[in-house]
Each structure stands twice: as structure tokens, then as C-alpha cells.
C-alpha positions in Angstrom: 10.2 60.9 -3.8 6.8 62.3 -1.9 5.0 60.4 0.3 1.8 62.0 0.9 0.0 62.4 4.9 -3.1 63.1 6.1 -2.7 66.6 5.7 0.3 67.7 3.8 3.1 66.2 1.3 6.2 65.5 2.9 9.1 64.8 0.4 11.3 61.7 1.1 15.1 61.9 -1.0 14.4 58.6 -3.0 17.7 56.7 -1.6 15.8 57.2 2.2 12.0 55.7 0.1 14.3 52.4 -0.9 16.3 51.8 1.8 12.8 51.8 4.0 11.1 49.8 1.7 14.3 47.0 1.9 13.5 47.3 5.8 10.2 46.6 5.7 11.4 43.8 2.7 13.8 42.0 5.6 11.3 42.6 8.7 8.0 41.1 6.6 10.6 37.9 5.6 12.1 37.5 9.2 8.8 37.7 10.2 7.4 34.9 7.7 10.7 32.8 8.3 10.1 33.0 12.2 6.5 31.6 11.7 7.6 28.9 9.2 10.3 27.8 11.7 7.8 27.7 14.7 5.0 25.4 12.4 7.4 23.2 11.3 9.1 22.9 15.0 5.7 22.6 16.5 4.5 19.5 13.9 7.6 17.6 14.4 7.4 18.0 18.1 3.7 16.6 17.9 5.0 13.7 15.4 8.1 12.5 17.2 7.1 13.3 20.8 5.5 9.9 21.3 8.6 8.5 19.8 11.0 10.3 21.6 8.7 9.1 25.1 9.5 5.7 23.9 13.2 5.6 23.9 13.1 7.4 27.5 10.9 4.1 28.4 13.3 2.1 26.6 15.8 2.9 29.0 14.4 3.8 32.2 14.8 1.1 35.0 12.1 -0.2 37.1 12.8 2.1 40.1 12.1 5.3 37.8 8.4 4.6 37.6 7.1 6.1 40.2 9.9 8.9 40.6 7.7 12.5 39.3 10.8 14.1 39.3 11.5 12.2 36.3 10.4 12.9 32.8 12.1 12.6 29.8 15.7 11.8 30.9 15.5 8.2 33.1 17.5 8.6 36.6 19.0 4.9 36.2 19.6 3.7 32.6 19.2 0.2 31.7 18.9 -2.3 29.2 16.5 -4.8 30.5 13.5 -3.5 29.0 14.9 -4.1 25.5 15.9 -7.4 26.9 12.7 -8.6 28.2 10.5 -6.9 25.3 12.7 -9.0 22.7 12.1 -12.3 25.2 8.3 -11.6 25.3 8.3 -10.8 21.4 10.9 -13.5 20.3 11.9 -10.7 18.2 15.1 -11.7 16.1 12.9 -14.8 14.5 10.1 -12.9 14.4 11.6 -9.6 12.9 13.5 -12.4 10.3 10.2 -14.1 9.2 8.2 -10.3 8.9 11.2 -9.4 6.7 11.4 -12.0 4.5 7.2 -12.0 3.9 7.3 -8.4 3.3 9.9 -8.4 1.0 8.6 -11.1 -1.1 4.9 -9.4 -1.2 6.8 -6.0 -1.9 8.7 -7.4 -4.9 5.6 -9.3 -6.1 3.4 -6.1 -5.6 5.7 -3.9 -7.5 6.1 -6.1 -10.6 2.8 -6.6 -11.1 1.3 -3.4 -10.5 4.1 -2.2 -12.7 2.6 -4.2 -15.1 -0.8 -3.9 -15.0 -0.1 0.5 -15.3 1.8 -0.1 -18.2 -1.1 -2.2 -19.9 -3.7 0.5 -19.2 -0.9 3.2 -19.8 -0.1 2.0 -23.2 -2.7 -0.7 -24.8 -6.3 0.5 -25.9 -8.8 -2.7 -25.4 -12.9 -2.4 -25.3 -13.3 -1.8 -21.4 -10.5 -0.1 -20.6 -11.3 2.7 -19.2 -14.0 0.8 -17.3 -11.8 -1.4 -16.3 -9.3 1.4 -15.1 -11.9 3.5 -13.0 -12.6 0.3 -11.6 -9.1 0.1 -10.2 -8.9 3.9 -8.9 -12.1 2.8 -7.2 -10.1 0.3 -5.1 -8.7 3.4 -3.7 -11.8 4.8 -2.5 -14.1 1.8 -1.0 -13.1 0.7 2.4 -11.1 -2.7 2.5 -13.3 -3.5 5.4 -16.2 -4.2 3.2 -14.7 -6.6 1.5 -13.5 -8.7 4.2 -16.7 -11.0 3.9 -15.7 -12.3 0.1 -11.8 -12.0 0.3 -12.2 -14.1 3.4 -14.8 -16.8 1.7 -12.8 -16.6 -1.7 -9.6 -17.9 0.6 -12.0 -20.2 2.5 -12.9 -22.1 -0.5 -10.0 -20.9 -3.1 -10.9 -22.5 -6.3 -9.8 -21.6 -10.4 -12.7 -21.5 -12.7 -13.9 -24.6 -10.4 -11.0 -27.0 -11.8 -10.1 -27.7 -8.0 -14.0 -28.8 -8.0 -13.7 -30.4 -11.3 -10.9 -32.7 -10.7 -10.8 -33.6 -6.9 -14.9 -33.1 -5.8 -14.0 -30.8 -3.2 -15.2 -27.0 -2.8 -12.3 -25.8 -2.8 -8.5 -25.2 -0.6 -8.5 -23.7 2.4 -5.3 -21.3 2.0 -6.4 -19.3 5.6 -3.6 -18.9 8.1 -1.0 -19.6 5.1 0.8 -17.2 3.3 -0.8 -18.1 0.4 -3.5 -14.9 -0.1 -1.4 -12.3 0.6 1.2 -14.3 -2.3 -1.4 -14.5 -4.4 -3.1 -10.9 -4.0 0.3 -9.8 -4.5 1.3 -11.4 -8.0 -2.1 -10.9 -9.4 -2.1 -6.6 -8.9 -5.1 -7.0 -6.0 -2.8 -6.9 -2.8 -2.7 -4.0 -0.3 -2.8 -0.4 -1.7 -2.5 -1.5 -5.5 -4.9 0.4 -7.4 -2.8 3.5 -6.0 0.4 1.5 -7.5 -1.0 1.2 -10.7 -2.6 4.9 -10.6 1.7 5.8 -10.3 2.8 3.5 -13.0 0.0 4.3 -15.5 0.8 8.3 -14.9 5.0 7.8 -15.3 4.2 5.1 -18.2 2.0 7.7 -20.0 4.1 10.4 -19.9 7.2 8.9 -21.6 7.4 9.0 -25.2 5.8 6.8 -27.4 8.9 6.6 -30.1 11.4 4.4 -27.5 8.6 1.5 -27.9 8.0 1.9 -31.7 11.9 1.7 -32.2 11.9 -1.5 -29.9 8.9 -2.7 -32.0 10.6 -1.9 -35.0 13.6 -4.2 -33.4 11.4 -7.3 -33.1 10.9 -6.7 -29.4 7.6 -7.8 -28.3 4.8 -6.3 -25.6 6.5 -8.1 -22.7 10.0 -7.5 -24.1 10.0 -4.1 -24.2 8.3 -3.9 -21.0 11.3 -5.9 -19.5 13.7 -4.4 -21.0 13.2 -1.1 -22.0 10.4 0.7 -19.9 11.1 -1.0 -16.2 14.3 0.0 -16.4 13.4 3.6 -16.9 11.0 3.3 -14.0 13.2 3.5 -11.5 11.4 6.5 -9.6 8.1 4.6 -9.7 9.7 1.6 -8.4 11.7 3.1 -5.5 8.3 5.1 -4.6 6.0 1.9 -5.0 8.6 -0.2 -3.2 9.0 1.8 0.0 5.3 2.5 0.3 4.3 -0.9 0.0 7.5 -2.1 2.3 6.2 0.5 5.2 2.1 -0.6 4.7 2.4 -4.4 4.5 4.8 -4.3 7.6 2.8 -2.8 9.4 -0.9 -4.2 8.1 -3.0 -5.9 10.4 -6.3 -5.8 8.5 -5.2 -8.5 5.9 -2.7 -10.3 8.6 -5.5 -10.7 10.4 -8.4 -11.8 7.8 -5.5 -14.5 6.5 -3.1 -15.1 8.4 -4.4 -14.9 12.2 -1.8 -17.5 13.3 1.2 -16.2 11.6 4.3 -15.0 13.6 4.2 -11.5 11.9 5.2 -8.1 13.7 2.3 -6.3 13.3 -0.2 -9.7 14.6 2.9 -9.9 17.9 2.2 -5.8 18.6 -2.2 -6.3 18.8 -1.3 -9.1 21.1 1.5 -7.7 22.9 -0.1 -6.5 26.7 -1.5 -10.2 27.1 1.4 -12.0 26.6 3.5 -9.4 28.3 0.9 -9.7 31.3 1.0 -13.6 31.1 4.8 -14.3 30.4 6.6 -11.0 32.6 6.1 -13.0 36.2 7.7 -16.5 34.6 10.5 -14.4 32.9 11.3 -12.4 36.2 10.9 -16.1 37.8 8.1 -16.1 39.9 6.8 -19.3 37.7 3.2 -19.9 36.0 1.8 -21.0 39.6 3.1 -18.3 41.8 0.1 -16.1 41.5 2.3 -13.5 41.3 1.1 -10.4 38.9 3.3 -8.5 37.2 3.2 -4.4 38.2 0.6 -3.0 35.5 3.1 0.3 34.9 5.9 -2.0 34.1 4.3 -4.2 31.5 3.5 -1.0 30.3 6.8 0.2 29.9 7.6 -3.6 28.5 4.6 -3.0 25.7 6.1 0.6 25.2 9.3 -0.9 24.4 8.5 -3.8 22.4 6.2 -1.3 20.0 9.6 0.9 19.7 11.2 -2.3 18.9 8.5 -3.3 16.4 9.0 0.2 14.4 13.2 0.4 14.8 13.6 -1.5 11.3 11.3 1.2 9.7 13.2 3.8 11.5 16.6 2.6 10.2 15.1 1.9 6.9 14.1 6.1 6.5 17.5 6.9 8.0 19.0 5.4 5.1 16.5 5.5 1.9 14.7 9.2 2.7 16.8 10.9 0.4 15.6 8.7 -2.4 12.4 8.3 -1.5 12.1 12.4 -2.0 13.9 12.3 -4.9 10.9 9.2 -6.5 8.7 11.4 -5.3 9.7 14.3 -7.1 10.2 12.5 -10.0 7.5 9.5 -10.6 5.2 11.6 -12.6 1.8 11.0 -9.5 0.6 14.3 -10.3 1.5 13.9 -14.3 
């Protein structure tokens, strides 16, 4: 093999030309692997260093706060920061009354956006495709713009004025009820659902149009074979849909806040979190309301720190257990179909 120079040929025995070329094969990939590592060590170090801060606040005790020899790794380990964050949250009814909304919006979100993809996925009407660019624009217009006529429609919730018709009144007042967010939910319009129905519509597209046509052939109806043939081949949707929704509406505050202001829900406890730890810290460390005692600003710090880690655990546990399918739906519901 000849390799030529500046100046002259120098001939290189072609077993010395390949095993150089495998060399410079394994130095450009230990190169490339070294860089990959370090990028995906650095991002996760900038995504879970606030969450690994919190834990070490968690568990550091009162004396620790103004130790700077201390970092990370507390000096005296103690519970009573998870203790008094759950007292100032009221976290187990609380957590138990977020879980149960958010699972029954979730479900109700699910099934109807699962619907509504499957009607624009399968059914040709006049104003479809109106109808459906109307939908991805849900994705694109800021929910904040529409906080005027969501929270009006609530105000005064009335169907095609029969509420008017029948009693004289405007309307129901449904605000600081669970009753929008129900209703948003089971009627395709609830947080994030023109994205849902953007993933159903794509999965329900691309499977084949011969399983309905046999089920149609069968006697099954629209809504039959809906039910039973095409959900239950949309698992991956579902699972993808599912967590989404699970992770945004726990942790919404835009329509917990437009509708339900006065609603014992995690993510309304965390915006109003420093004030109550602020007000209720001196009576729980019994000073009492009329002491005039103030509680040290650091440590209802650390108490906010803790009770936010508390507010996030369930979603943490939830990913320890459901990431592997949630990868898998991913892969597999058909969003870039």
C-alpha cells in the first residue's frame, strides 16, 4: 500500500495501512463516546441537581444552617423537616384528594380525546379538516388568552340557555367546584387535549382499515368497534396520553387556579406554601399566634424546600415504576406517523 508525502512515496505493507486505520477507527470512537458521556453527565447533573439539593434540605437539622462547612451531605440528620412540611401542607388528605381529582380528569381526558382522534382519524364530514386544524391550533394559542371566556363560561354555565329557559336565571356558578375541570375533561377541551387527539388521530390513521370493515361486516356499529376493537389496540396511545396528562394536571396551576382557587389541591398548597409556612411554623414549634415570635427566614426556607420535594415524591415514584413503559408508548404510539 503507498501512502504518498510531501515530497516522496513511502510504501506502507497493507496489514501496517489497516491496522492504522482500525487505530484511528477506536481513537475517533473513544473520542466521540467520551464526549457523549460528559453531555449526558453534564445535563443530568443540571436536571437533578436542584433535586438532589432538596433531599440534603430534607434532612438537614436546624443547627446545619449556618454551618459553611456543610454542603451537600447534612452534619446532623433528621426527620423533622418532613414532619413539619407534612403538618404545614396537611399532606396525606391533601395528597389523597389531588390523587383522586387527577385520576378521574386523566381517565375522562383519555377517553375522550381517544375518541374524538378516532372520529377525525376515521369519519370524513363537511368541516373536518377545519374542524381538525382548529384543534392542533389549541396547541399553539396561549391558554392565558382564554382565561377571560373559560372563566365567564364557568361564571354563568348554561346549555343552549335551557338553565335560562327553565329556572330565569343566567346561569350556575360551577367556580371553586370541580365541576369545569370534569367537564373540560369529558368533552375533549381539558388541559393539553388537542395534543391528545393529534396522538390518537396519527395511531388511529395508521392502522388498517380492513379490522373495522370486518367488524362492520359483523354488525358492529361506529361506537362498537371503537370499544371494542380499536381501544383495545391503543394501548401505547393510552399509556402515553395517560402519563402525560397524569404529570400536567397534577401539577397545573393555571386552570386550578381560574376554577378552583379554593380547592385543597397540591399544586394550589405549593403557590401558597411560604405564607402559611411563615404564619403556622411559630404556633407548630409552640410559640402560639400571640407570641410575636417570627420564625428564622432560612428555616421556613428549608420547610418550603421540603414540602415542594414532598409535593413532587408521588411523580418521582410514579417514573420509578412506569418509565419503562412510558418509553416503550413513546416508541410506539405512531406521534410522528
Amino acid at each position: 500500500m503507498a501512502v504518498s508525502g510531501t515530497d516522496r512515496m513511502v510504501v506502507v505493507p497493507k496489514e501496517n495501512y489497516y491496522r492504522m486505520q482500525r487505530v484511528r477507527n477506536k481513537t475517533s470512537d473513544l473520542l466521540y463516546s467520551i464526549f457523549r458521556y460528559a453531555l449526558v453527565i453534564g445535563i443530568s447533573f443540571i436536571i437533578l441537581y436542584p433535586l438532589f439539593l432538596k433531599i440534603s434540605v430534607a434532612f438537614k437539622d436546624k443547627q446545619d444552617i449556618y454551618n459553611p462547612t456543610i454542603y451537600m451531605i447534612p452534619q446532623h440528620f433528621t426527620l423533622d423537616n418532613i414532619k413539619l412540611a407534612a403538618q404545614v401542607m396537611d399532606y396525606l388528605p391533601l395528597l389523597a384528594n389531588t390523587l383522586l381529582f387527577v385520576t378521574i380528569t386523566t381517565l375522562l381526558t383519555a377517553i375522550s380525546c381517544a375518541l374524538a382522534g378516532y372520529g377525525f382519524a376515521r369519519f370524513s364530514f363537511p368541516g373536518s379538516n377545519v374542524l381538525f386544524v382548529l384543534v392542533i391550533l389549541t396547541i399553539l394559542v396561549p391558554t392565558s388568552t382564554l382565561m377571560v371566556p373559560m372563566y365567564l363560561h364557568f361564571r354563568n354555565f348554561d346549555i343552549l340557555g335551557m338553565v335560562h329557559l327553565f329556572t330565569g336565571r343566567e346561569g350556575i356558578n360551577l367556580l371553586n367546584t370541580y365541576w369545569p375541570s370534569m367537564i373540560t375533561a369529558a368533552t375533549a377541551g381539558g388541559l393539553k387535549a388537542g395534543l391528545f387527539i393529534y396522538i390518537f388521530r396519527q395511531f388511529f390513521k395508521g392502522m388498517p382499515k380492513e379490522i373495522e370493515e370486518a367488524a362492520l361486516i359483523d354488525g358492529a356499529g361506529g361506537f362498537r368497534t371503537f370499544a371494542r376493537i380499536m381501544l383495545p389496540n391503543a394501548i401505547s396511545p393510552l399509556i402515553t396520553v395517560i402519563l402525560f396528562s397524569f404529570v400536567w394536571q397534577y401539577n397545573d396551576t393555571f386552570y386550578s387556579a381560574l376554577f378552583m382557587s379554593e380547592s385543597p389541591l397540591i399544586s394550589l398548597k405549593v403557590a401558597s406554601l411560604p405564607a402559611q409556612a411563615n404564619q403556622l411554623i411559630p404556633q407548630l414549634m409552640g410559640f402560639g399566634s400571640n407570641s410575636g415570635m417570627k420564625a428564622d427566614p432560612n428555616y421556613v426556607a428549608m420547610i418550603v424546600d421540603t414540602g415542594i420535594l414532598l409535593a413532587i415524591a408521588p411523580l418521582i415514584i410514579l417514573y420509578l415504576f412506569v418509565q419503562r413503559y412510558f418509553v416503550e408508548s413513546i416508541e410506539r404510539s405512531g406521534v410522528v406517523g
